[in-house]
N, C-alpha and C positions, 0 to 999 in steps of 0.2 A: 473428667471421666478417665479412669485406668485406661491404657491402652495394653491388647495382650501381644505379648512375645514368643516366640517359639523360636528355642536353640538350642538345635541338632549339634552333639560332637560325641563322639567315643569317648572322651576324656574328661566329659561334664564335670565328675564329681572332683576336679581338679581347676573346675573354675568357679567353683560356690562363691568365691568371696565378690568375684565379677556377677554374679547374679545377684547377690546379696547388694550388691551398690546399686545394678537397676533399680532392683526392689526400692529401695533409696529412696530412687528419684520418680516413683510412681508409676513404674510397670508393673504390668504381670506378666512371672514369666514362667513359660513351661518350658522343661527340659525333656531329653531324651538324648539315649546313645549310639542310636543309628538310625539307617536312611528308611527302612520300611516302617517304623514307628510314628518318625517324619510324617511320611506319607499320611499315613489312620490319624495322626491329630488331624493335618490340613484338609482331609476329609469331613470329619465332624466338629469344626472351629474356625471362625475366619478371624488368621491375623492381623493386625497393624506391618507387623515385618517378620522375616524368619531369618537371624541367623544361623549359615548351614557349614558347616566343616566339611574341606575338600574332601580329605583323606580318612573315609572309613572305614569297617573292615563290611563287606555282605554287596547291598549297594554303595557305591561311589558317591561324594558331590553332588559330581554333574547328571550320573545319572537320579539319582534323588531330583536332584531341581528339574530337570525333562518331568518326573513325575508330580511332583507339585507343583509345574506350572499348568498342569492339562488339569488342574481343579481350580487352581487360584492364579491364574496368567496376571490378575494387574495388580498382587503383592508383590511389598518390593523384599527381595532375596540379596543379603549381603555374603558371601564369600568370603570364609577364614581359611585359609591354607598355610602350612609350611615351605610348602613350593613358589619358589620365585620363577619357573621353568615358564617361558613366553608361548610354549603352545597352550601349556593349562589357562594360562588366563585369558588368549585370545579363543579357547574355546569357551570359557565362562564369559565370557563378555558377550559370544555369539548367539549365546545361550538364554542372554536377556539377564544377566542381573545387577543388580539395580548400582551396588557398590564390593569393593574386593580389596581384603585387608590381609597382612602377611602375619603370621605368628612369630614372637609372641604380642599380645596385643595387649594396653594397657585401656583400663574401664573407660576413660576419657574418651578414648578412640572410638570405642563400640557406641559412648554415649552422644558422640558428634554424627556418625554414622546416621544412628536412628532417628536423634533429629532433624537430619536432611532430609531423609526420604522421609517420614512420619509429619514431622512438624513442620518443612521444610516452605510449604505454600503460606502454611501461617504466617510465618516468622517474616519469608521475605514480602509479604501485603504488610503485615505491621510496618517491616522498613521501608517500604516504599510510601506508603503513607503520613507515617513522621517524618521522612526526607523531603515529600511535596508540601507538606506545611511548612517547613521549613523558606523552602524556596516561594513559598506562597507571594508573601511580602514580595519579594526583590522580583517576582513576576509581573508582576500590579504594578513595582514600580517603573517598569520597563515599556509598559505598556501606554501608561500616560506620559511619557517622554516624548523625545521630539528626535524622533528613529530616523535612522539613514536605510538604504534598500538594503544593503548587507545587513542592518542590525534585524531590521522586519523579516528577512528570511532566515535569520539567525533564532528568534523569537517564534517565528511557527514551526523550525526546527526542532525545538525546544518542548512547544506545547505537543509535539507528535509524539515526541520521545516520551512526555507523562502520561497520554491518555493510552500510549499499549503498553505503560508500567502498570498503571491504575485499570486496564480493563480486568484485570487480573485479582482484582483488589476483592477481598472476603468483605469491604468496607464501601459501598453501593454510594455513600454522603460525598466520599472521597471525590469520587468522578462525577458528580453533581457539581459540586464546587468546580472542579474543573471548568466544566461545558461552561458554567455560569461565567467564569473569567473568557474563556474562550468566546464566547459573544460579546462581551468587553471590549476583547483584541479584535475582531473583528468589524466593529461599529468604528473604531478607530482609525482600523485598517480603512474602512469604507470611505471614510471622510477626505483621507491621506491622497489616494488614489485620486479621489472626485478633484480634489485641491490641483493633480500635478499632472492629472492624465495626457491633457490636450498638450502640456507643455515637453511631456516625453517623446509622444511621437512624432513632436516635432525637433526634436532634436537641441530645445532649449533645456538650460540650466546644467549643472556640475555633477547630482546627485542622479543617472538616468540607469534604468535596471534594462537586462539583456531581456529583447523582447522578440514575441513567434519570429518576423521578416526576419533580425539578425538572426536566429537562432543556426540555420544551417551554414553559414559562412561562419560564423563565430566556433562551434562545440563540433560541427562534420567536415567541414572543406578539411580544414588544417591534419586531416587524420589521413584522408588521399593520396596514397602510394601508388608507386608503379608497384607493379606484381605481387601487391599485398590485397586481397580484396577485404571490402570494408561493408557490413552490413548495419544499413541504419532500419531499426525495427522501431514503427513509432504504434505505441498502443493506446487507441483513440481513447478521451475521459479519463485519463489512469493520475487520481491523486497522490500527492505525495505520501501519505499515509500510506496506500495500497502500496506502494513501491518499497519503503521499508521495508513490507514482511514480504517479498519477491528477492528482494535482494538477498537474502542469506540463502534461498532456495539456491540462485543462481551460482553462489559462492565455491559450488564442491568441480565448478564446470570455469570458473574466471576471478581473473583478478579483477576488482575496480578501480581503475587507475586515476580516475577523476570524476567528478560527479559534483553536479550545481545545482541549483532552482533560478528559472528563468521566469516573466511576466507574460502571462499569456495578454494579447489585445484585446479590444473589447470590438463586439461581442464576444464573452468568451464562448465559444459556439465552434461544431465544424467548418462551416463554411466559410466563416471568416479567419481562424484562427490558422486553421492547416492550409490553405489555400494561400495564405502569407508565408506560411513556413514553405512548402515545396518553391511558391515565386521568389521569395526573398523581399519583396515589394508588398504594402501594404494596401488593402481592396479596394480602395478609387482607385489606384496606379494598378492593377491588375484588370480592369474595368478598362483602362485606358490602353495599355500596353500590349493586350490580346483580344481586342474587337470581338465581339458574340459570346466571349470565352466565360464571361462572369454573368449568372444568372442569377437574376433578382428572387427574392423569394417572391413572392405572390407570382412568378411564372413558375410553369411546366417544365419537369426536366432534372437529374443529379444536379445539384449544386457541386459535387468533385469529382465532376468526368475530366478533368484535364489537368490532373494534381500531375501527371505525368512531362507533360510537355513544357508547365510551368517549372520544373526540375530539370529538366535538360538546358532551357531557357537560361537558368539560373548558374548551371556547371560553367557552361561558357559564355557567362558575363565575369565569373572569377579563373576564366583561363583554364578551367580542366575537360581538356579534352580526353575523356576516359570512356571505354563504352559502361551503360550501367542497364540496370533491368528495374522496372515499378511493378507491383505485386501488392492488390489490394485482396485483404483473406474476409472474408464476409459469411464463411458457413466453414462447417465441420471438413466437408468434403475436401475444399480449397485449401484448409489447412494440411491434410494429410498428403493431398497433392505434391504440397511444396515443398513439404519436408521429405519426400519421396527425391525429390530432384534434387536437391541442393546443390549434387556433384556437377550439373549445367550451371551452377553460376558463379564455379568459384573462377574464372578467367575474366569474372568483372571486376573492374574498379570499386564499383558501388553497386550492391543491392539494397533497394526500397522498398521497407515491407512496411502494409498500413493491415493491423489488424484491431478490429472492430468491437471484440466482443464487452469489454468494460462497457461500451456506450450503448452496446445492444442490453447489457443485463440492468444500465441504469433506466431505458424506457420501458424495459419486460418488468421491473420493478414499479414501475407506476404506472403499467398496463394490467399485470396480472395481481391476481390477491392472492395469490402462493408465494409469486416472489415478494410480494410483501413481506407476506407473515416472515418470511424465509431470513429476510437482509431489513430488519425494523430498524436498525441502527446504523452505526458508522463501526461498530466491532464487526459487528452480523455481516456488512457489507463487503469490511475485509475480509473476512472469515470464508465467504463465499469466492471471493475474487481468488485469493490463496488455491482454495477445494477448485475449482475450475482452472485454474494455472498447472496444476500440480498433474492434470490428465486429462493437458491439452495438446493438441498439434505444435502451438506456439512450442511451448516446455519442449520438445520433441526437434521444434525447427533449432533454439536456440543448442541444446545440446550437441547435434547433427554441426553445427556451424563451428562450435569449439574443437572438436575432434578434429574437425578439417582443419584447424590452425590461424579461425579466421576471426576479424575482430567485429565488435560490435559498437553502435551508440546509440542506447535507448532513450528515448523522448516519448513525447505526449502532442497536445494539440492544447488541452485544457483541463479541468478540472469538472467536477460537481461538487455542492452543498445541499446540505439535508434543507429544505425551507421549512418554517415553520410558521411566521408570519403572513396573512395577505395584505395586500394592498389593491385600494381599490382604482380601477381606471377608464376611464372612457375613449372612445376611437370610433371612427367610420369603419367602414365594412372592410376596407381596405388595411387595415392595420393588422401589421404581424402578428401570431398567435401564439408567440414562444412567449413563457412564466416568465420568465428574467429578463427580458428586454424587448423592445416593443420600437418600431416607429410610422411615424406613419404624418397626417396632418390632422389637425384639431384634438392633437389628445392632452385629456386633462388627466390630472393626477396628483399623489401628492407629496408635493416637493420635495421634502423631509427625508424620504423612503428611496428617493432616485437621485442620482445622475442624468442631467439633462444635457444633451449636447443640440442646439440649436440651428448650429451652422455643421454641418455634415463634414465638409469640406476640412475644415482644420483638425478634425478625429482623421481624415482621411477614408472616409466611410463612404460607400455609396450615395448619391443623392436620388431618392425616386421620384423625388417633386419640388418644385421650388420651395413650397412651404411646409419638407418633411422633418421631424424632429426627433431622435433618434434617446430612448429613456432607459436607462439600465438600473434593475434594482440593486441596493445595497445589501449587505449581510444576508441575512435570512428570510428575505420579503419576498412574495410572490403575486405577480399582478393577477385580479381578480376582475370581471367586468361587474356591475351591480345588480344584471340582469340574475337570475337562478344562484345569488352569490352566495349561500349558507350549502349549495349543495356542493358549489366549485371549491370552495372553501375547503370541507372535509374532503373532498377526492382527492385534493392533491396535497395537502400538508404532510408529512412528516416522508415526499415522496424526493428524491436526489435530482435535481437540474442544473444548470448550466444555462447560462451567456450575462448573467449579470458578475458584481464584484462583490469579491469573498476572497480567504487565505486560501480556502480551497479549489476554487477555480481560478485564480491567478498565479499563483505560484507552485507551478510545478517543473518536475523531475528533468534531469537529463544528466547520463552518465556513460561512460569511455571503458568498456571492458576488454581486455584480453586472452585469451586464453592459457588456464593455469597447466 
């Protein structure tokens, strides 16, 4: 289908042969020789693009394009001028248009132009889609290899980087194929983990990934200055996907001066995970280490009322005697609160801020059926996390923190995965009631689908009973009892959890910014 053109210049009939080549290449193009003519086409015609000439005699340009954008704001407006003068174009830039070319110009130019902004989405889903079939193959073959930790977080680096090329994609098969491999790497992934877990945290073999307890002596101690204060912001749930498209948010405010992907523990869950990370010490030795301080599930009571004392705990067992501040942001108010104060804390060492809401929006997501509808995917999911980032307190705290000169290292606790699998399981009354992991005594289940760790003790995991056994599902499985199971089944499939093993609740973010 023709697309139509509109291009505004005083001196039109001096570029016929430039229209005539459009024509060429299957525009249509209207002409005119000044700015209020401009106007009355983009009244009664909606363009593809308008190229508009700066300098004309009656109205201007820019004023022309103020008046054609208060009809057509989201055509894109290319800018021909003879003026290379840096106010004209940073007012045309302010101005919103789209691209800006200097005379004289040759048909090429005009014809690259139109196809960026016109054809420009097309073009790059084609390329991005010939490019992932390409890398198709040597994906696949990456996958059934026999990966090291750096290559595996190299590989779901990889797959993150295609699936926000291809959400974008005009080509719906593309990203199918995708996911399809991506549960591929994932089942893989699951196996990898089940094979080497026990022997990680216990500090056997050559090949061991940076895990929750090392994570703050490893990526925060070493950043502890005298009179430099250091904020570690950890944002509970926050996949690595979601962190990519935060990151360039963050960019106009810090440099990133280093950034990794660490292994969350299992369960990957708050209470186990973050509770490692502020102790440094893994949950049976935190169990041990602060008497009363580690609270069972099946009791009464916050599982992280003492994330505080286990980080002071931790500062001077590695020698930093620094004063620091903990700060857990759990509602709107608290956040603006803190972003209110910041100037009280920059005489700390360290500020510890735990904010919540990724992990609040992934249970309001399998609580509510708006936030369903809202976040059905893992685009939608980021797409929301981004829209809530963008005009938040946090966004407000982290800005506020830059200006004052001060540094940052954002992390996580854990991840979620979309499940979409159940699996079925049986338990006494007493068994945990979280999707992704379960322990308890007499549970059956099926094997296939889990991680069994039988002996509590060598995961380093709580023990609640001599004969408890602690099951974490794999990839996308989600335990199901047999009881009402076709209705549990549809409530919770295609809803975001956490504490079993997956790329996306294991491996996530953590990075070292500065201020730019």
């Amino acid at each position: 289908m023709s697309v139509s053109i509109l291009w505004a210049d005083d001196e039109i009939d001096l570029l016929r042969p430039h229209v005539l080549f459009l024509q060429e290449k299957g525009y249509t193009v209207d002409t005119v020789n000044n700015g209020i003519d401009a106007v009355e086409k983009v009244k009664g015609k909606e363009y593809g693009a308008i190229l508009l000439d700066e300098n004309m005699p009656g109205l201007t340009g820019l004023e022309t394009l103020t008046k054609i954008k208060a009809f057509a704001p989201q055509t894109p407006v290319v800018m021909i001028t003879k003026s290379e003068e840096e106010h004209i174009m940073e007012d045309a830039i302010g101005s919103k248009i789209s691209d800006y070319l200097i005379k004289p110009v040759n048909p090429n130019q005009i014809l690259l132009a139109l196809k960026k902004h016109i054809d420009g989405r097309r073009l790059v889903s084609e390329k991005t889609n010939t490019d992932y079939q390409r890398q198709f193959g040597q994906l696949s073959m990456r996958i059934s290899d026999r990966l090291t930790v750096q290559e595996w977080k190299e590989l779901y680096s990889d797959l993150i980087r295609w699936e926000l090329e291809l959400q974008g994609s005009q080509d719906p098969g593309m990203a199918e194929i995708l996911r399809s491999q991506w549960k591929e790497a994932n089942d893989v992934f699951s196996r990898y983990v089940g094979d080497r877990y026990v022997d990680w945290v216990n500090g056997k073999g050559q090949d061991i990934p940076l895990q929750s307890h090392q994570l703050f002596r490893t990526k925060v101690a070493p950043h502890l200055k005298d009179g430099q204060p250091l904020f570690m912001v950890l944002i509970d749930n926050l996949r690595l996907d979601q962190w990519r498209i935060l990151e360039p948010i963050l960019n106009q405010y810090y440099r990133t001066v280093e950034q990794d992907v660490f292994f969350s523990i299992l369960p990957t869950a708050t209470q186990y995970a973050r509770n490692a990370l502020f102790a440094g010490v893994m949950p049976s030795e935190i169990e041990k280490r602060f008497p009363g301080k580690w609270i069972g599930e099946e009791e009464e009571g916050s599982k992280n009322a003492h994330e505080e004392e286990f980080l002071g705990d931790q500062l001077k067992r590695l020698g930093k005697n620094i004063k620091f501040s903990y700060h857990k942001i759990t509602n709107l108010a608290a956040g603006r609160k803190l972003a209110d104060t910041l100037d009280n804390l920059m005489g700390n060492g360290l500020n510890a801020i735990v904010y919540n809401f990724v992990d609040m929006l992934s249970h309001a997501r399998t609580e509510m059926e708006v936030i369903r509808e809202l976040a059905e995917d893992e685009a939608a999911y980021r797409s929301i996390t981004k829209s809530w980032f963008e005009h938040s307190p946090l966004f407000d705290i982290l800005k506020g923190i830059a200006e004052r000169g001060g540094r940052v290292v954002i992390c996580t606790d854990h991840g979620t995965v979309r499940v979409t699998e159940p699996s079925k399981v049986v338990g006494d009354r007493n068994t945990t009631s979280n999707l992704r992991y379960k322990h308890g005594k007499n549970l059956t289940y099926e094997p296939r689908d889990v991680l069994a760790i039988k002996d509590p003790a060598k995961a380093f995991l709580p023990r609640t009973n001599v004969s408890a056994v602690y099951v974490f599902t794999k990839k996308d499985f989600y335990f199901v009892y047999p009881n009402n199971y076709n209705h549990f089944v549809n409530y919770y499939r295609n809803t975001f959890q956490h504490g079993g093993i997956s790329m996306e609740e294991m491996m996530v973010p953590v990075a070292y910014l500065t201020p730019r």
